[in-house]
C-alpha positions as CSV (number, residue, x, y, z in Angstrom):
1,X,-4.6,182.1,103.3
2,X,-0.8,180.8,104.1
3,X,1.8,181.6,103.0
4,X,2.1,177.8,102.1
5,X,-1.1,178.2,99.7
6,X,0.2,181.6,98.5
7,X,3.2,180.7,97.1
8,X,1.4,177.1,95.5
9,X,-1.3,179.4,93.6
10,X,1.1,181.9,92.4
11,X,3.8,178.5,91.5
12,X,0.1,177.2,89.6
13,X,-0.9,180.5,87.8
14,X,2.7,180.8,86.5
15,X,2.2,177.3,84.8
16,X,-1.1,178.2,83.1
17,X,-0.4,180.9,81.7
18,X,1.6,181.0,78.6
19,X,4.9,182.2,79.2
20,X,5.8,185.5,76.8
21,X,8.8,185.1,74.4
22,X,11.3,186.8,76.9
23,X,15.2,187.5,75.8
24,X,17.2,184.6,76.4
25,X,14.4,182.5,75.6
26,X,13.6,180.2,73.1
27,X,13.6,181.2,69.2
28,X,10.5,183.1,68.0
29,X,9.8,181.2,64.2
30,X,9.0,183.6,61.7
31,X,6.8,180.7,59.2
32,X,6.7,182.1,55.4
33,X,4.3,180.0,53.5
34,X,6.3,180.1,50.2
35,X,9.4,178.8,48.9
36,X,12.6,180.5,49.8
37,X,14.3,183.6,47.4
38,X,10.9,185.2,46.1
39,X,10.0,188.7,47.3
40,X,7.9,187.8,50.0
41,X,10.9,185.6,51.8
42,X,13.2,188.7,51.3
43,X,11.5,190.7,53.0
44,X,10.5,188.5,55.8
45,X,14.1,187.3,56.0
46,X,15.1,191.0,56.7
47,X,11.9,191.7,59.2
48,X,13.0,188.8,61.0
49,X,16.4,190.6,61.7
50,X,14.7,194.1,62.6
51,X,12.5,192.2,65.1
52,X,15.0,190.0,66.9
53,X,17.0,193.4,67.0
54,X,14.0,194.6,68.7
55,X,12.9,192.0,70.7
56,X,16.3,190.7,72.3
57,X,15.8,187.4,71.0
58,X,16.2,185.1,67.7
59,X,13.7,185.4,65.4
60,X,14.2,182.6,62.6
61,X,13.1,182.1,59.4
62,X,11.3,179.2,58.4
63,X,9.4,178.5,55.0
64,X,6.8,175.9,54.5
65,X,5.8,176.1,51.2
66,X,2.8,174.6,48.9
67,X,-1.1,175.2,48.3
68,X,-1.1,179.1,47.9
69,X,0.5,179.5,50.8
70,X,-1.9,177.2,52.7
71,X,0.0,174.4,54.4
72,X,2.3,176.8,56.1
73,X,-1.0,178.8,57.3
74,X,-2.2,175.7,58.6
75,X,1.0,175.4,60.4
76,X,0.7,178.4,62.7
77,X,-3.1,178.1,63.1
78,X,-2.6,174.9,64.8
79,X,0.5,175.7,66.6
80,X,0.7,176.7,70.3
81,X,-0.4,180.0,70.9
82,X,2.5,181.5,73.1
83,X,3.8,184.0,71.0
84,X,6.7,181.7,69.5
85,X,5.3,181.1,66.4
86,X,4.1,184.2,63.7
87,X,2.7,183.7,60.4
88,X,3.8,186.1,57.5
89,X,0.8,186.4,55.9
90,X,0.0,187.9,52.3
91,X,-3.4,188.2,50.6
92,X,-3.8,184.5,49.5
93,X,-3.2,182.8,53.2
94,X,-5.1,185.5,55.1
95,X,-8.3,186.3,52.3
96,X,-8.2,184.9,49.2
97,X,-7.7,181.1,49.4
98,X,-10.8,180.3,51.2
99,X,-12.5,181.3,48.0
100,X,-10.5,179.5,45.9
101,X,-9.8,176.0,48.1
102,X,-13.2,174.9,49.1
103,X,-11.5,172.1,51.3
104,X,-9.0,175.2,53.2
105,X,-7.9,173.4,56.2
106,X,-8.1,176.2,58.6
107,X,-10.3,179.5,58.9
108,X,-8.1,182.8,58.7
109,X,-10.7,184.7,60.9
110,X,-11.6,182.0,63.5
111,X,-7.9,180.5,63.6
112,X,-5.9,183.4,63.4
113,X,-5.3,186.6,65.5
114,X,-4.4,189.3,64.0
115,X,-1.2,191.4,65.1
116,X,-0.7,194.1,62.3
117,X,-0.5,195.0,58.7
118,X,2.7,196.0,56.9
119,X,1.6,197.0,54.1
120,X,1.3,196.3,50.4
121,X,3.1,195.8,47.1
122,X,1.9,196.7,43.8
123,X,1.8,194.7,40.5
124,X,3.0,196.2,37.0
125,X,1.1,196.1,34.1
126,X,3.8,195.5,31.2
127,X,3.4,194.5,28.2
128,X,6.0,193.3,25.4
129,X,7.6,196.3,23.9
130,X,6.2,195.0,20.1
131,X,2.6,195.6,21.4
132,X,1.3,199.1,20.1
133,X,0.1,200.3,22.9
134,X,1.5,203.2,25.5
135,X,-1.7,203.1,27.9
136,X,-4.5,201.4,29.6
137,X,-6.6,203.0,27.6
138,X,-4.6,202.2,23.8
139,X,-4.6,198.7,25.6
140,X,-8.2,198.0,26.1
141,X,-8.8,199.8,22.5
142,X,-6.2,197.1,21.2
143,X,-8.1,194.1,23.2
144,X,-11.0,194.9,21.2
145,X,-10.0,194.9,17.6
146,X,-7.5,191.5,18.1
147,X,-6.9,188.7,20.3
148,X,-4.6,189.5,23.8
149,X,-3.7,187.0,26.2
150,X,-2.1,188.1,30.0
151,X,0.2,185.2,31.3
152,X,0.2,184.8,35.7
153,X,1.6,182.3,37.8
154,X,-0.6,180.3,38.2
155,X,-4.5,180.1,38.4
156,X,-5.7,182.0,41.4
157,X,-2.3,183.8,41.9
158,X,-2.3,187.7,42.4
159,X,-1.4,188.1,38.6
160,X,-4.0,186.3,37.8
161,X,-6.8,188.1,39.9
162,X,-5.3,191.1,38.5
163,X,-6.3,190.1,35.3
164,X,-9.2,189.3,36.0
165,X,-10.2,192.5,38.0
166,X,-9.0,194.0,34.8
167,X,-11.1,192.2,32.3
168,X,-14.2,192.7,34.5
169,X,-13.6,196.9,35.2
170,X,-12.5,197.5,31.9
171,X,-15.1,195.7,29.6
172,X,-12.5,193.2,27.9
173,X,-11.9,189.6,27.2
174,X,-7.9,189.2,27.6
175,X,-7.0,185.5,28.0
176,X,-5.8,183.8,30.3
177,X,-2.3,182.2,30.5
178,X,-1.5,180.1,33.2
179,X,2.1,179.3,33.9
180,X,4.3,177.4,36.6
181,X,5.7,180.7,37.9
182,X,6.4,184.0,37.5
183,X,9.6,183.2,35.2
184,X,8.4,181.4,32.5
185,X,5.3,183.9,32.0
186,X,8.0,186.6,31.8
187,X,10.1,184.6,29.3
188,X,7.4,183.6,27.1
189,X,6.5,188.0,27.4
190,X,9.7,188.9,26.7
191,X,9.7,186.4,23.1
192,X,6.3,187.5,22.4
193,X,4.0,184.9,23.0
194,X,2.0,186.7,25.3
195,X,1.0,190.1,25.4
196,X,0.8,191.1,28.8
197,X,1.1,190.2,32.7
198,X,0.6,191.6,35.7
199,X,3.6,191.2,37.9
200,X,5.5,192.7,40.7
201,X,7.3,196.2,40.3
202,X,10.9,194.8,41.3
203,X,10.4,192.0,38.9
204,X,9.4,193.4,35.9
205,X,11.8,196.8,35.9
206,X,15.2,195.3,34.6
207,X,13.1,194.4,31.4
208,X,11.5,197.6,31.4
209,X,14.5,199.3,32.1
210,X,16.4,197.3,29.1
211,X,13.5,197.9,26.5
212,X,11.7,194.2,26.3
213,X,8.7,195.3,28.2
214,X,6.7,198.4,28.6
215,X,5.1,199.0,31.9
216,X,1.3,200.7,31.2
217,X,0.4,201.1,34.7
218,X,0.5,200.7,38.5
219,X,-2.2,198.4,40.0
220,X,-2.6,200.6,43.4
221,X,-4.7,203.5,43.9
222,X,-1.4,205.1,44.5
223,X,2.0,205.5,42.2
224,X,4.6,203.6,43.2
225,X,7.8,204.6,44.3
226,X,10.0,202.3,42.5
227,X,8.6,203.8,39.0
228,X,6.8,207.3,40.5
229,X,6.4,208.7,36.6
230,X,4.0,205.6,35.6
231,X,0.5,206.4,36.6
232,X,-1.9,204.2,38.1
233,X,-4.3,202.1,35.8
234,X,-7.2,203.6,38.2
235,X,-5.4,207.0,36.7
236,X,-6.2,206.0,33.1
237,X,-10.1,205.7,33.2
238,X,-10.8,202.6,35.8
239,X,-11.4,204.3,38.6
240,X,-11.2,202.3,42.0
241,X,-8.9,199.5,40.0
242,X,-6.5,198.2,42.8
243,X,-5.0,195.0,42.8
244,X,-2.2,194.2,45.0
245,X,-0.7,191.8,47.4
246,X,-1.0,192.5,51.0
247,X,1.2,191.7,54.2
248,X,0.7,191.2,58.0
249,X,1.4,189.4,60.3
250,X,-0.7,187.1,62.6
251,X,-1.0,184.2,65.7
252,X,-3.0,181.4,66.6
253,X,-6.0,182.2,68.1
254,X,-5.9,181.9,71.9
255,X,-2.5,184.1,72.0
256,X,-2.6,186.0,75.0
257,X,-3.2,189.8,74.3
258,X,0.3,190.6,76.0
259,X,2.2,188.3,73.9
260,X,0.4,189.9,70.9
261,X,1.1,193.6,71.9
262,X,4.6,192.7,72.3
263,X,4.6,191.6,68.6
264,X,3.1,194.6,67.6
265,X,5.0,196.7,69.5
266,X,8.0,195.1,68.2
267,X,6.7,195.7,64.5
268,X,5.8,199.6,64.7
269,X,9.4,199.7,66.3
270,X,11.1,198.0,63.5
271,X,9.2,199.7,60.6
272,X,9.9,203.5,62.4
273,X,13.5,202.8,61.7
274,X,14.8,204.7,58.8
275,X,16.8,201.7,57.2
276,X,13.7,199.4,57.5
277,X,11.4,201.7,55.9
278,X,14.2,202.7,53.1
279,X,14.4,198.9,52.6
280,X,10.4,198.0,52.3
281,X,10.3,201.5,50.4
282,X,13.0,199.8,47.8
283,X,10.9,196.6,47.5
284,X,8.0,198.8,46.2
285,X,6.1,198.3,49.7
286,X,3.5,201.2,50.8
287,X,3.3,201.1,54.5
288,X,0.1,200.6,56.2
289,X,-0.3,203.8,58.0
290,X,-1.9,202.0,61.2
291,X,0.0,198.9,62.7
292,X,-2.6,197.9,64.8
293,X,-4.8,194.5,65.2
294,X,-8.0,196.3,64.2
295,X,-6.4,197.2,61.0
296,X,-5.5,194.4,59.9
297,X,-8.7,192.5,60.4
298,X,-10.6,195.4,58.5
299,X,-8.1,195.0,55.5
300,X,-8.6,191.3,55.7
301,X,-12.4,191.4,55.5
302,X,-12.1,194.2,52.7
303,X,-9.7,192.0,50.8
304,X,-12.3,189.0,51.2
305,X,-15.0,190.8,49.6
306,X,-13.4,192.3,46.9
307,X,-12.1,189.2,45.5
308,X,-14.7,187.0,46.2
309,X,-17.0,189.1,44.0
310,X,-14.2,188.8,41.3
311,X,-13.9,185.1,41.2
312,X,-17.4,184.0,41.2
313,X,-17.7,186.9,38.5
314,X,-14.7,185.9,36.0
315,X,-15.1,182.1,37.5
316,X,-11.6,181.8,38.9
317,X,-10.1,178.0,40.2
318,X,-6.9,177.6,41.9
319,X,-4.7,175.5,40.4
């Protein structure tokens, strides 16, 4: 071959391949499928630092809200698979919603590839601090002599599923109380027209803290260690109760391995750093112990068929 046709392949290969996000280069978009100033934004806002820290490079923010988390899913799955474009991905986007949006416009194992789990974040059960009951156990005891109702955030959400998980393990019927939002279940809790919720640690602790609610459990198998005196509901005679929102992160299909690996790379370098992990740690985060692809795709398919046997049982419908 000549050197003519050498350096024309090599000028041709560079131009098919998908070039990886390189310092200097274009911004890397960090999509969060939910509105801006909740929990999960937070901490993706402050990921987003650790990784353009790591990477060389910008890594933005940007949130594209609505359907469970679904449109901005949709978003990355159909985006161009170089590397410049990351879902932040929680339970709903990446196992739950195909179960609960029978029209989901994209498929989170066949349009996604996987990068690596973070970790989770546990709900709370808490209760208003007028209901006589200081356990899981005093709780379900309670449920069965007068009427409870649970508030969520909507149908489908986490809370909601929790509640559900919990009617189904622990032999009760607990309404349900849909609301628009975490913030008006927890102000209709606090005044006493609901019982209960299941809601996120950080959330619910400045009313636990001042006396309006009383938290009865943790909703991981393990304690949490924003409240590590509370004990785990699976602690308190449900054994195998977990219920909890998941993160990772994930690329179109069709990303290259390298550009993927240099994702992952950057991740497990981010969450090694003391401040990041004293920061997830402070959110109520447990960290996954493997950042790999391989466990991320396990946790997804676990996830799936956990819930999925919970919302055909208790008959859950998105909103």
């Amino acid at each position: 071959m000549t050197m003519r046709r050498i350096l024309l392949a090599a000028t041709a290969a560079a131009f098919a391949r998908p070039a990886l996000a390189q310092p200097g280069g274009r911004p890397v978009i960090l999509v969060v499928p939910f509105s801006p100033g909740g929990p999960t934004d937070l901490i993706a806002r402050r990921l987003a630092v650790s990784l353009g820290e790591t990477l060389n490079q910008t890594v933005v923010v940007e949130n594209r809200a609505g359907a469970g988390g679904n449109i901005g899913s949709e978003y990355v799955a159909r985006s161009t698979p170089d590397g410049h474009t990351i879902l932040f991905g929680t339970s709903g986007p990446l196992a739950i919603n195909k179960m609960l949006y029978p029209g989901q416009p994209y498929d989170p194992v066949k349009d996604f590839a996987p990068v690596a789990p973070l970790g989770r974040i546990p709900n709370v059960l808490a209760v208003n601090s007028n209901v006589p009951a200081r356990n899981v156990q005093e709780l379900i005891a309670l449920s069965r002599k007068q009427r409870l109702s649970f508030g969520s955030s909507g149908n489908g959400a986490s809370s909601h599923l929790a509640g559900a998980l919990f009617n189904t393990m622990g032999g009760t019927n607990i309404e349900h109380i849909p609301y628009r939002g975490t913030g008006p279940a927890l102000n209709d809790l606090v005044a006493g027209h609901i019982a209960m919720v299941f809601t996120d640690v950080l959330t619910a602790l400045p009313h636990v803290q001042g006396g309006r609610l009383r938290a009865l459990g943790i909703t991981t198998q393990e304690r949490s260690s924003v409240l590590p005196d509370l004990p785990t509901i699976a602690e308190q005679g449900l054994a195998g109760y977990d219920a909890s929102v998941f993160f990772g992160l994930v690329v179109a299909a069709g990303t290259p391995d390298p550009l993927r690996e240099r994702i992952r790379t950057a991740l497990a370098s981010s969450l090694a750093q003391p401040e990041m992990r004293k920061f997830l740690e402070s959110q109520g985060m447990q960290l996954a112990p493997e950042q790999t692809p391989a466990a991320l795709t396990g946790l997804m398919a676990t996830e799936t068929e956990r819930w999925a046997r919970v919302i055909r049982e208790a008959n859950v419908r998105a909103d």
